[in-house]
C-alpha positions as CSV (number, residue, x, y, z in Angstrom):
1,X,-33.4,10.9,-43.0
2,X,-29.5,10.9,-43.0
3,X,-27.8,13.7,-44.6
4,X,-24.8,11.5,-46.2
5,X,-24.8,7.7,-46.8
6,X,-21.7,5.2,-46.7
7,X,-18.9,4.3,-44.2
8,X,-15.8,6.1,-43.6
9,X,-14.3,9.2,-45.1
10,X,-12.8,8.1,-48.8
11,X,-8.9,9.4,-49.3
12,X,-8.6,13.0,-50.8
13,X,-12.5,13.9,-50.0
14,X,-12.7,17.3,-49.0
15,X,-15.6,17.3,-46.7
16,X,-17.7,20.5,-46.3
17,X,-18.0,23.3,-43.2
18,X,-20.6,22.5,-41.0
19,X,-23.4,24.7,-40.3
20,X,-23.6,26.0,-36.7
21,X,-26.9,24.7,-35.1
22,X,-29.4,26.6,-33.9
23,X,-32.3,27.2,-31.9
24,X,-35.9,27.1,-34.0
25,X,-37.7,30.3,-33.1
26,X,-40.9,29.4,-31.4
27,X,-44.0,29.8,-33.9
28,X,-46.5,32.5,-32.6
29,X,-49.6,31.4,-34.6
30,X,-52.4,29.2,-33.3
31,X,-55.0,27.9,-34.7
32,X,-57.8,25.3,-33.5
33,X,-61.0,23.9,-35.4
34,X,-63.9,21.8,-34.5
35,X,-67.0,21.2,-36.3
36,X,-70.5,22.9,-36.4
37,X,-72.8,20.5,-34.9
38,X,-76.6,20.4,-35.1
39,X,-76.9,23.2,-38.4
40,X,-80.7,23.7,-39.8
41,X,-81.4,23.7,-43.4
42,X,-81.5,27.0,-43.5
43,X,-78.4,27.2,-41.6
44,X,-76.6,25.7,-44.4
45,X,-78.5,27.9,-47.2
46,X,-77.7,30.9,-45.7
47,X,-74.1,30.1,-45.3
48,X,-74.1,28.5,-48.7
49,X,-75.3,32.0,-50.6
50,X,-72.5,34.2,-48.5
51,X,-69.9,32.2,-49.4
52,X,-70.7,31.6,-53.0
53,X,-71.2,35.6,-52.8
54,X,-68.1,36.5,-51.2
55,X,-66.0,34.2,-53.3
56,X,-67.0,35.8,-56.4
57,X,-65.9,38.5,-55.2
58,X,-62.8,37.4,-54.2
59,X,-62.1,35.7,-57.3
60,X,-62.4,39.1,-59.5
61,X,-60.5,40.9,-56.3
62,X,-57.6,38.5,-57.1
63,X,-57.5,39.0,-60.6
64,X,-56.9,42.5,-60.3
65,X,-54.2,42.2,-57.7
66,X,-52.5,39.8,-60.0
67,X,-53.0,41.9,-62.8
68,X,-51.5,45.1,-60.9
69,X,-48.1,42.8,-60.8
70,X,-45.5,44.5,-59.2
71,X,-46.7,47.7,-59.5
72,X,-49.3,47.3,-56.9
73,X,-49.2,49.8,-53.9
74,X,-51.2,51.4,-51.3
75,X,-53.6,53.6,-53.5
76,X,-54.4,51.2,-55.8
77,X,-55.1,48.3,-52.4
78,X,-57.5,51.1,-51.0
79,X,-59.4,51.5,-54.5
80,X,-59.7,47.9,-54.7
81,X,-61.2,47.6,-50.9
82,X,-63.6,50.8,-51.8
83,X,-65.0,49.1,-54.5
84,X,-66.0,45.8,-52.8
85,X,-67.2,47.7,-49.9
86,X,-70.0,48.3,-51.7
87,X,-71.1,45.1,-52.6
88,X,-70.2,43.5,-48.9
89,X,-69.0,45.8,-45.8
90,X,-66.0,47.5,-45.3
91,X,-64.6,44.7,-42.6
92,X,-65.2,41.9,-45.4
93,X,-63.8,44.1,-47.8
94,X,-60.6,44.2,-45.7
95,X,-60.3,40.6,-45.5
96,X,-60.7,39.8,-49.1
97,X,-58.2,42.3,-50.0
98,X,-55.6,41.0,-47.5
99,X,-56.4,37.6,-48.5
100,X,-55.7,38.3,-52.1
101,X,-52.3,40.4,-51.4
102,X,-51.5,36.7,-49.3
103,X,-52.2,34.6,-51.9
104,X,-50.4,36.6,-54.6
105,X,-47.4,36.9,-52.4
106,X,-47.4,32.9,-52.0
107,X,-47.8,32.5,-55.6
108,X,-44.4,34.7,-56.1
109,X,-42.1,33.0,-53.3
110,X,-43.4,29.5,-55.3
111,X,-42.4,31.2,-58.1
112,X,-38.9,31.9,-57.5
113,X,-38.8,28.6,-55.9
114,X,-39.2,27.1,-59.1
115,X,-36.8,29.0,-61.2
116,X,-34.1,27.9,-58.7
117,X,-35.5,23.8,-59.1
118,X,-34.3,24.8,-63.2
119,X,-31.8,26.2,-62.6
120,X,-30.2,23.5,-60.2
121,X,-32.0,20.9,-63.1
122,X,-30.0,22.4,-65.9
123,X,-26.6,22.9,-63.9
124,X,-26.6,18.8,-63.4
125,X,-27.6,18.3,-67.1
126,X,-25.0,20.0,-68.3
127,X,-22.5,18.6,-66.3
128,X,-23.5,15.1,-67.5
129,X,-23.2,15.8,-71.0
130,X,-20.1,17.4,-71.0
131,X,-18.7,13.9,-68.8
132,X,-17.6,10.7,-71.6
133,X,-20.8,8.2,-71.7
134,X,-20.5,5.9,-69.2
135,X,-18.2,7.6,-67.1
136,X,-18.9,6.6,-63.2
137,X,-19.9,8.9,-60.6
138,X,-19.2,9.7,-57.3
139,X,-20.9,10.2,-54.0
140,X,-21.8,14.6,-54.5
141,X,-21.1,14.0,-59.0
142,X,-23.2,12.1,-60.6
143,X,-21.4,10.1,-64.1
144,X,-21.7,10.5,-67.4
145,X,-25.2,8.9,-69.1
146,X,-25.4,5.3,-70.0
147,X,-25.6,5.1,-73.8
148,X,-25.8,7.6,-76.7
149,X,-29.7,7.5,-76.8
150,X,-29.9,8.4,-73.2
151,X,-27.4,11.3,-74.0
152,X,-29.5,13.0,-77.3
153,X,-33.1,12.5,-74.9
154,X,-31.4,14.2,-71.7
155,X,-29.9,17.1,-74.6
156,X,-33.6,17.7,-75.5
157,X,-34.8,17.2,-71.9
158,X,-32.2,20.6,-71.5
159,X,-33.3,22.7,-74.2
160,X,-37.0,22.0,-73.1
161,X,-35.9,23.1,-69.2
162,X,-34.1,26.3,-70.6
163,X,-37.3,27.3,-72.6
164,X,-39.1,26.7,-69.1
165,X,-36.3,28.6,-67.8
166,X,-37.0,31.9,-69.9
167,X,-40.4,31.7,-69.5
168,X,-40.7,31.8,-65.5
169,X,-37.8,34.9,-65.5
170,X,-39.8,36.4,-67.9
171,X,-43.0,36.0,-65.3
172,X,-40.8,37.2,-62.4
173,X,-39.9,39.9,-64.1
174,X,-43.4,40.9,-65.0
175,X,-44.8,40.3,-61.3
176,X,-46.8,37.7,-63.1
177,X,-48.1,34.8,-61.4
178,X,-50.7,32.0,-61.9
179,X,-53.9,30.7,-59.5
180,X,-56.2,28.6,-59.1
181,X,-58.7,29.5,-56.8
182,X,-60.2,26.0,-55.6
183,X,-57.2,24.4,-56.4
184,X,-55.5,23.1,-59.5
185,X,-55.7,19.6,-59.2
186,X,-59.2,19.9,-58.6
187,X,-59.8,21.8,-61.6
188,X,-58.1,19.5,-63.5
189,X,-60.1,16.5,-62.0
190,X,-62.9,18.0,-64.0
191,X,-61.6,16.3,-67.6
192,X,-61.0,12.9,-65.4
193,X,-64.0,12.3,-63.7
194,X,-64.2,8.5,-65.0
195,X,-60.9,7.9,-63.4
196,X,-61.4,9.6,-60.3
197,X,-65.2,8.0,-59.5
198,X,-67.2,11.2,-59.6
199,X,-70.0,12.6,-61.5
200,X,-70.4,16.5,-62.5
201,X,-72.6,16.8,-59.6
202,X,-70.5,15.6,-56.9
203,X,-67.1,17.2,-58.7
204,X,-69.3,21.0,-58.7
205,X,-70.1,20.5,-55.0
206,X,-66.6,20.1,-54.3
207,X,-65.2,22.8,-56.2
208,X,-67.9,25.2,-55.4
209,X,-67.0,24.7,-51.6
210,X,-63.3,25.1,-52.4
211,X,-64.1,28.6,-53.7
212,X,-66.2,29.5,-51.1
213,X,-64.9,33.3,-49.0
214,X,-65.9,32.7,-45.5
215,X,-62.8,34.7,-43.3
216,X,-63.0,37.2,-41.6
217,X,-60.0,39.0,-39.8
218,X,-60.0,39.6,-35.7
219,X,-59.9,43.3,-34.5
220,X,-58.8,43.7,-30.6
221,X,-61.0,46.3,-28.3
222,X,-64.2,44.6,-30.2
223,X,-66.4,42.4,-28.3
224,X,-64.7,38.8,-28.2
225,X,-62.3,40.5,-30.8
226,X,-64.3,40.0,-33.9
227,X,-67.5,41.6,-35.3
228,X,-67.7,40.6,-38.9
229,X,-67.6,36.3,-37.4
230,X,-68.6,36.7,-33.5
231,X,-67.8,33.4,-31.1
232,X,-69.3,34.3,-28.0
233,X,-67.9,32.1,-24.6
234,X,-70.9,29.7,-24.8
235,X,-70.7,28.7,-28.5
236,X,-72.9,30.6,-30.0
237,X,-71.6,31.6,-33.6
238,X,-73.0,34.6,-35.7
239,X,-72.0,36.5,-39.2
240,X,-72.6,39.8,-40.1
241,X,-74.5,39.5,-43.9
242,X,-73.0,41.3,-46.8
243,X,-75.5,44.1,-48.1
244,X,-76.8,42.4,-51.2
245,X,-78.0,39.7,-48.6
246,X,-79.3,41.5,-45.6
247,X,-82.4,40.3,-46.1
248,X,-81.7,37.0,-44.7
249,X,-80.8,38.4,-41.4
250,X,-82.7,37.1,-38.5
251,X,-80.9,39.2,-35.8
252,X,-80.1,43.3,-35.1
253,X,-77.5,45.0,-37.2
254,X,-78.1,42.5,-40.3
255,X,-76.7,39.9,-38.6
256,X,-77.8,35.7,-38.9
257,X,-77.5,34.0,-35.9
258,X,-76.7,30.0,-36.3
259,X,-78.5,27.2,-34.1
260,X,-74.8,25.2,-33.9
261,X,-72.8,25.2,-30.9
262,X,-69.2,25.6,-31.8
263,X,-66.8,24.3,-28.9
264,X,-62.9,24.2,-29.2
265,X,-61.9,21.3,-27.2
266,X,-58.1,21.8,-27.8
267,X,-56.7,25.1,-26.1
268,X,-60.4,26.0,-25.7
269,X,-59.5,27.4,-22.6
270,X,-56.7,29.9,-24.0
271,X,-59.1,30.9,-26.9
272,X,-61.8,31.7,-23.6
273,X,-59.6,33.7,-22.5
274,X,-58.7,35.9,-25.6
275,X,-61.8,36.7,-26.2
276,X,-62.9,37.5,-23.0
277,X,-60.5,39.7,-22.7
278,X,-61.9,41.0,-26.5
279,X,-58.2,40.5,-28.0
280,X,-58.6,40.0,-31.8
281,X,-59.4,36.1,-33.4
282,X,-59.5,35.2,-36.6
283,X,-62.1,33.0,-38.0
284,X,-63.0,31.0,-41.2
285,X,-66.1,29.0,-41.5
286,X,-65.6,26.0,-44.5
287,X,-67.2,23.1,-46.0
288,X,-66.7,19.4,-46.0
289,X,-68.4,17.9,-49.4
290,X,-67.3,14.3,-48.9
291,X,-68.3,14.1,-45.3
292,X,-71.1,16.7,-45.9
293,X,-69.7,18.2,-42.2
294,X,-69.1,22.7,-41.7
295,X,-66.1,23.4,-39.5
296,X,-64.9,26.6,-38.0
297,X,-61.4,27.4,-37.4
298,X,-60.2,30.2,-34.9
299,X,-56.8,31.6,-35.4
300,X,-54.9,34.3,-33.1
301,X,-51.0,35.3,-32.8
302,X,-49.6,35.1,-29.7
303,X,-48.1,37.8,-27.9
304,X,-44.2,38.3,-27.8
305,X,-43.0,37.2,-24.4
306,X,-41.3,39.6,-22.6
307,X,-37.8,37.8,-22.1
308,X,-36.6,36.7,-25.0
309,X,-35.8,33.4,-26.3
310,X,-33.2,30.7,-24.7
311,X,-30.2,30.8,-26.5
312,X,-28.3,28.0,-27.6
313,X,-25.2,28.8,-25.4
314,X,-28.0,29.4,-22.3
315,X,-28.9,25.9,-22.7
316,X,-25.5,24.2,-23.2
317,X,-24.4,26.1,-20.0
318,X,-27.0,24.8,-18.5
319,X,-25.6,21.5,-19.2
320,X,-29.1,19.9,-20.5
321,X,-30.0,16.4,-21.4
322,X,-30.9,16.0,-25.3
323,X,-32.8,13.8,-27.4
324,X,-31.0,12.9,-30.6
325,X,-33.4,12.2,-33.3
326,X,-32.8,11.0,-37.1
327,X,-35.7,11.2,-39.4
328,X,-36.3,8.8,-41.9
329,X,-38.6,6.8,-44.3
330,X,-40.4,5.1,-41.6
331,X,-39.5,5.8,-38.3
332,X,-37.9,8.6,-35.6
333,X,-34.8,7.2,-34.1
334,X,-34.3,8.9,-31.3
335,X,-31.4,8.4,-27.8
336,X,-31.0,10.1,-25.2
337,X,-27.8,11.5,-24.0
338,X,-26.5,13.2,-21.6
339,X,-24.7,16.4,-20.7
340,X,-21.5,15.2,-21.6
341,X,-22.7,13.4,-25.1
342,X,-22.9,10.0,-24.0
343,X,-25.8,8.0,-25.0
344,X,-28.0,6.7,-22.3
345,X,-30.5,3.6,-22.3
346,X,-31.9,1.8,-25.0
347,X,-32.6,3.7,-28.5
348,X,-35.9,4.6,-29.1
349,X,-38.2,4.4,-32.6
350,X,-41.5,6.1,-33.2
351,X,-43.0,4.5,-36.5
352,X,-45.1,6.0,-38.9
353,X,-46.6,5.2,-42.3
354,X,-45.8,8.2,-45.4
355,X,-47.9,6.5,-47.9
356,X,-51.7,7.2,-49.0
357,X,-53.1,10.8,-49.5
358,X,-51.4,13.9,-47.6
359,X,-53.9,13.7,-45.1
360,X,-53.1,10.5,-43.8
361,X,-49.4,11.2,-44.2
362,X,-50.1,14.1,-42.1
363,X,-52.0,11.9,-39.2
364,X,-49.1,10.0,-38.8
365,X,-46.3,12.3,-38.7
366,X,-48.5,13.5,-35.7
367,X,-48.8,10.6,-33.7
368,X,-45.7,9.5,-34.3
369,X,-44.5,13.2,-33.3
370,X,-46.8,13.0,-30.4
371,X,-45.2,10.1,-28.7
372,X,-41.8,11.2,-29.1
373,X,-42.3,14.2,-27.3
374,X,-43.9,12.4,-24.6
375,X,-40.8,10.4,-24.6
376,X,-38.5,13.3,-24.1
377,X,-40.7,14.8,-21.4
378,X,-40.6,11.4,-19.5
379,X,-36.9,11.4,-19.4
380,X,-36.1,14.6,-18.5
381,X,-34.8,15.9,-21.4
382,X,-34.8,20.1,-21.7
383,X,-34.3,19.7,-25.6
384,X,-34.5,17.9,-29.1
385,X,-31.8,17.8,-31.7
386,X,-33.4,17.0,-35.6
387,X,-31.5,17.8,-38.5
388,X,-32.6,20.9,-40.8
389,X,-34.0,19.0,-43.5
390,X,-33.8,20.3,-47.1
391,X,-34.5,18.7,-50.7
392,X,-35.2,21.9,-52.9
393,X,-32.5,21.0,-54.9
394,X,-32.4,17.1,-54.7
395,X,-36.0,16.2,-55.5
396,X,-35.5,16.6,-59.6
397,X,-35.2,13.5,-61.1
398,X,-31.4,15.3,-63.2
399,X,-30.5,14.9,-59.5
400,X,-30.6,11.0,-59.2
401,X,-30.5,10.3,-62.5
402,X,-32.5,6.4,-62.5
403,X,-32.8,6.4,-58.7
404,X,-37.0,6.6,-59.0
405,X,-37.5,4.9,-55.5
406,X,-35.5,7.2,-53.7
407,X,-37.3,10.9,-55.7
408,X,-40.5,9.4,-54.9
409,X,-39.5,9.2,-51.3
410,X,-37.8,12.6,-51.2
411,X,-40.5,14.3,-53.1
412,X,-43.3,12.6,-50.7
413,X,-41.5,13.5,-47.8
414,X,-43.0,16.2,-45.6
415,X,-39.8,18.1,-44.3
416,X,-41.8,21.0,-44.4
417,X,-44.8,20.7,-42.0
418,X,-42.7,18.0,-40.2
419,X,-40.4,21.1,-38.6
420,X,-43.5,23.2,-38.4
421,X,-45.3,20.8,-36.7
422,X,-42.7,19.4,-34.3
423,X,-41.5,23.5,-33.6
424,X,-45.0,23.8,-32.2
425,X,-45.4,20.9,-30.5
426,X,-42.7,21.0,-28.8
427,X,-43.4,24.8,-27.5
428,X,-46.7,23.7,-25.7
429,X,-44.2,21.4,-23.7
430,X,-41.3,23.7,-23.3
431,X,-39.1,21.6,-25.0
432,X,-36.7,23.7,-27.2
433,X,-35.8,22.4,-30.3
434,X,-32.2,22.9,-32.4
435,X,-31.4,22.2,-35.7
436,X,-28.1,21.0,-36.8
437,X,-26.4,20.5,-40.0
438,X,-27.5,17.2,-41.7
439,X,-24.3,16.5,-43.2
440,X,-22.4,13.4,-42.8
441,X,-24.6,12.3,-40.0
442,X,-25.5,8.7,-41.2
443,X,-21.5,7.9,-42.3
444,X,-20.1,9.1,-38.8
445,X,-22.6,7.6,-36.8
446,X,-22.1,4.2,-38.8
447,X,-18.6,5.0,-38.4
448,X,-17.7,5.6,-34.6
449,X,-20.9,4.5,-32.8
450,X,-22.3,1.7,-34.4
451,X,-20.6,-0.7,-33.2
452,X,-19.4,0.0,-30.0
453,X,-23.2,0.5,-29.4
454,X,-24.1,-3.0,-30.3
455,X,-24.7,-6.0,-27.6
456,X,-25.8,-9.4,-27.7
457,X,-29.2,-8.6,-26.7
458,X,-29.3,-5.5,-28.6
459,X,-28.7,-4.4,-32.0
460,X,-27.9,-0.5,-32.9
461,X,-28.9,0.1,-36.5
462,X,-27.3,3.1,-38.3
463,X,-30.0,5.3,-37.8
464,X,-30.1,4.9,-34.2
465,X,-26.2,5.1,-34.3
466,X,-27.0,8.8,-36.4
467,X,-29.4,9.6,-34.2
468,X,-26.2,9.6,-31.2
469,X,-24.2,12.4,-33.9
470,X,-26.6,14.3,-34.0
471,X,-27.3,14.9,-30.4
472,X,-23.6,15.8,-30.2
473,X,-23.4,18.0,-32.7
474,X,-26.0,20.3,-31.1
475,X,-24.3,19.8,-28.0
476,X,-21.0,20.9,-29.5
477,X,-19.5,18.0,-29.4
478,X,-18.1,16.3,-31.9
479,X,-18.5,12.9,-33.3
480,X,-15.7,11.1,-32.9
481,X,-16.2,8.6,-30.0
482,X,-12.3,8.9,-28.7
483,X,-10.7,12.1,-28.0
484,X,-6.6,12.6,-28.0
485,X,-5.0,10.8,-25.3
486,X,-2.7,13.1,-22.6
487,X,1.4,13.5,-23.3
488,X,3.9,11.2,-21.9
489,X,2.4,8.5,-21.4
490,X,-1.0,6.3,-20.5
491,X,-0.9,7.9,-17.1
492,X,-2.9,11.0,-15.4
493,X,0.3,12.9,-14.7
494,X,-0.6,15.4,-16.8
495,X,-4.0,15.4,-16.9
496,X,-7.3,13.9,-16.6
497,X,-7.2,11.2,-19.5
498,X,-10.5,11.7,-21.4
499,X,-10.3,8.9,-23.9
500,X,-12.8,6.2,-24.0
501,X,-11.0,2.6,-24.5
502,X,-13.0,-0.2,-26.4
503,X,-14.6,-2.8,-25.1
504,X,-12.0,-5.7,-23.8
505,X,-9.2,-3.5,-24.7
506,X,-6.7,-5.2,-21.9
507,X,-4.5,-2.8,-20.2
508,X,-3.9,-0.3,-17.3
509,X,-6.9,1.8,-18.2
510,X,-9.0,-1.2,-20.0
511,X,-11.6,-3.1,-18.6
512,X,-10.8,-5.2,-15.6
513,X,-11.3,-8.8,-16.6
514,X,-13.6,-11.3,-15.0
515,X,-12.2,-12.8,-11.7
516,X,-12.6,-16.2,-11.6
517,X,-13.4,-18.9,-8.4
518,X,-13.8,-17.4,-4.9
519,X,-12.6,-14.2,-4.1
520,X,-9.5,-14.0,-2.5
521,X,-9.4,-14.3,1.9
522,X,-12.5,-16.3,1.6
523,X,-11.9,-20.3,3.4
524,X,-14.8,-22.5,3.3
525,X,-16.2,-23.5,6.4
526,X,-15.0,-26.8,7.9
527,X,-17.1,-29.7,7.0
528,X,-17.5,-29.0,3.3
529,X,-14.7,-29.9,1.4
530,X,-15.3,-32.7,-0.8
531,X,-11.9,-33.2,-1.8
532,X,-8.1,-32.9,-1.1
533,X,-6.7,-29.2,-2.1
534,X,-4.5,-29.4,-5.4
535,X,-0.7,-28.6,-5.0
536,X,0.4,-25.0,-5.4
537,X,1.3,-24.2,-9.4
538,X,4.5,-22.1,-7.8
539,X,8.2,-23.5,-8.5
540,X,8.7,-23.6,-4.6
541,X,5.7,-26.0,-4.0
542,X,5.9,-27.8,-6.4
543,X,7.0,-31.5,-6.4
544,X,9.9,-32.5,-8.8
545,X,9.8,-35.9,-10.9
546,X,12.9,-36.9,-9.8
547,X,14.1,-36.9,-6.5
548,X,17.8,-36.0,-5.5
549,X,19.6,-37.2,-3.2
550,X,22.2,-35.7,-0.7
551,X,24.8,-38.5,0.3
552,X,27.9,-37.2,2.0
553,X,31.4,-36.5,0.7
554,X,33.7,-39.2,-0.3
555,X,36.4,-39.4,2.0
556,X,38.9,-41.0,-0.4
557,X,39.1,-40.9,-4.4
């Protein structure tokens, strides 16, 4: 998606400073899942009773980390974990406890997220009631409201965001924060079950396995690097029991041994290899109501390499071929370019499909993520440039006042665990990727590459035309397709002339245009002339329609 819209720069528009692009750090989390195949009944019981256990106790951990607020520190995390110790084990203990502080941490950084969404809300509301009614807009401004009833709804619309306003500094102030454990939507579900085809039964399955505690944190020097969740190399998966429920063990050292095989079939053998080596995993063991399936996950953090990262100015040293990419609604457009920022071949689009649930969205921003890279590691390309995406401020509907088509698409639109996704993706294929500033990518690209870009068997639409800026722009180059021409004159006296002429721009430096008949010094071979050779079109050659005459002089008058 395009950071500005419309054609060329409008007089007296003072245009922003460009961020400097970077390179995105390299994520150092992994995680893989696959599912537990071939559970018993009793299987399914037993984990059934320790996770309903442990998420009770969960659920009262996190409501007294949320009621400690701010004030929360060491001593009072180390009564909490002594407490559920009792009731479980000192290593699930630890894991509930640091799975609460998480969660409560999240719930703050949403917080202050949405006190900045107000505060942006209320800055444009009172900008367009201060404006005359019906006064237009521009391209950064929106205009004044429509009609005088639209004005007095958007004047209570602001005193209802101010109240909202007050109340979330209030609960910032406080350290106060709100969770659902389970979710909120799902909660809510409850009072719609008519609408959302579900019975008690089937809406109590689902929200019981939501709130379900089955995590347990990795520990390195323990064997395979966990001892509360153990993965052994051949699959076989066992827990250790909280005390109330030791009595279900049916192996040493109150542990339950499952019949399922778990085996990772993606980086299966990098996880081999960590545990082997008894290097701390994560794991968390969940539930599947809809598909009635149990899945494990396994999580570790990568060490940090020993050299550190490439730098941006490594890699332009380098002189590295890019892949320019513009995201949008539909579709990656992506070109390649070269060293020197000139686009090579034929622009390149990876579709995808953002509608439906955010599962779905999130299968397709995949694939379509998945084929792109392959892309760049067919044509040799040592990097991707993508813009560094950011609606926090533009998906409130003060923003873009009547514009519902466009908030639905920004709010839907996963920028998020788009640049999460691709940053990891592209790490596994050492491809580095670099952000640039968004800004005015769509206008200039429209503006100096479109059409120059455009053949009679190919047409260059303004994203792919984008998609050319923004590789330049994390190439350092600008994007502007003609530079200044040398001093003097059209001549290399001075210098190399860098400028790029138009197409059939006639002159000393233009393109040459098409010779027509033979080539010159060519005679065809006797035999096959057909007919007589014209005259010569020169003034020497060529016959007069009159003919003169050259009589002597007269020898008398």
């Amino acid at each position: 998606m395009t950071g500005a819209n419309g054609g060329g720069r409008v007089a007296g528009e003072v245009l922003r400073t460009l961020a400097a692009p970077f390179v995105a750090p390299v994520p150092v989390g992994v995680a893989v899942r696959t599912r537990l195949k071939g559970l018993s009944g009793a299987d399914v019981r037993v984990l059934g009773e320790v996770g309903r256990h442990l998420g009770a106790l969960a659920g009262r951990d996190l409501k007294a980390r949320c009621a400690a607020g701010v004030g929360h520190d060491a001593a009072a995390w180390a009564v909490r974990k002594r407490g559920l110790s009792a009731v479980s084990s000192s290593r699930w203990a630890g894991s509930i406890t640091k799975a609460s502080h998480d969660q409560w941490a999240l719930a703050r950084r949403c917080l202050a997220t949405h006190v900045r969404g107000l505060e942006a809300g209320i800055t444009v509301l009172r900008g367009r009631l201060a404006l005359p009614l019906g006064q237009k807009g521009t391209r950064k401004q929106p205009g004044g409201y429509r009609s005088r009833r639209e004005w007095h709804a958007k004047s209570r619309r602001l005193m209802v965001l101010q109240e909202r306003l007050a109340a979330a500094r209030a609960d910032w102030a406080a350290g106060r924060v709100r969770i659902v454990r389970g979710g909120r939507k799902l909660a809510n579900t409850r009072h719609h079950l008519q609408a959302a085809g579900l019975d008690e039964a089937e809406w109590r399955g689902r929200w019981q396995a939501a709130r379900m505690f089955l995590t347990a944190d990795g520990e390195s020097g323990k064997r395979f690097g966990n001892e509360t969740i153990r993965l052994t190399p051949d699959g076989e998966l066992s827990i250790r029991l909280p005390a109330p429920l030791a009595h279900l063990a049916n192996a040493p050292h109150d542990g339950y041994r499952l019949t399922a095989r778990a085996v990772f079939a993606h980086r299966g053998h990098e996880w081999a290899d960590r545990i082997e080596a008894n290097r701390a995993v994560a794991y968390r063991i969940h539930h599947d109501p809809v598909r009635d399936r149990w899945y494990v996950t396994a999580s570790w953090q990568r060490a940090q390499p020993a050299t550190p990262p490439v730098s941006l100015e490594a890699l332009l040293a380098a002189g590295i071929t890019v892949v320019g990419v513009d995201t949008n609604d539909d579709h990656y457009a992506a070109w390649r370019l070269d060293e020197h920022g000139n686009p090579i071949g034929e622009p390149q689009r990876f579709f995808y499909d953002l509608s439906g649930n955010a599962a779905h969205r999130d299968a397709q921003m995949r694939h379509a993520t998945s084929r792109l890279l392959h892309f760049a590691g067919r044509c040799g390309a040592r990097a991707i440039a993508i813009e560094d995406l950011d609606f926090h401020t533009s998906t409130s509907r003060e923003q873009h006042g009547r514009r519902k088509r466009f908030r639905r698409l920004i709010s839907r639109f996963p920028n998020a665990r788009l640049a999460a996704r691709l940053v990891s993706m592209a790490a596994t294929q050492d491809l580095a990727i670099i952000a640039v500033d968004p800004a005015y990518t769509s206008r200039w690209g429209a503006q100096h590459w479109q059409r120059p870009m455009c053949f009679p068997t190919r047409k260059t639409t303004r994203h792919d035309a984008a998609s050319i800026v923004i590789g330049r722009r994390a190439q350092g180059f600008g994007a502007r397709r003609r530079t200044a021409p040398p001093p003097y004159d059209r001549s290399d006296r001075v210098g190399h002339r860098t400028a790029q002429a138009a197409p059939r721009t006639s002159g000393r430096e233009g393109n040459r245009p098409p010779r027509k008949g033979p080539p010159p010094g060519v005679v065809s071979p006797p035999g096959t002339r057909t007919r007589q050779p014209s005259l010569p079109n020169t003034v020497r050659g060529r016959r007069s329609e009159q003919e003169w005459i050259h009589d002597s002089l007269p020898l008398t008058t």
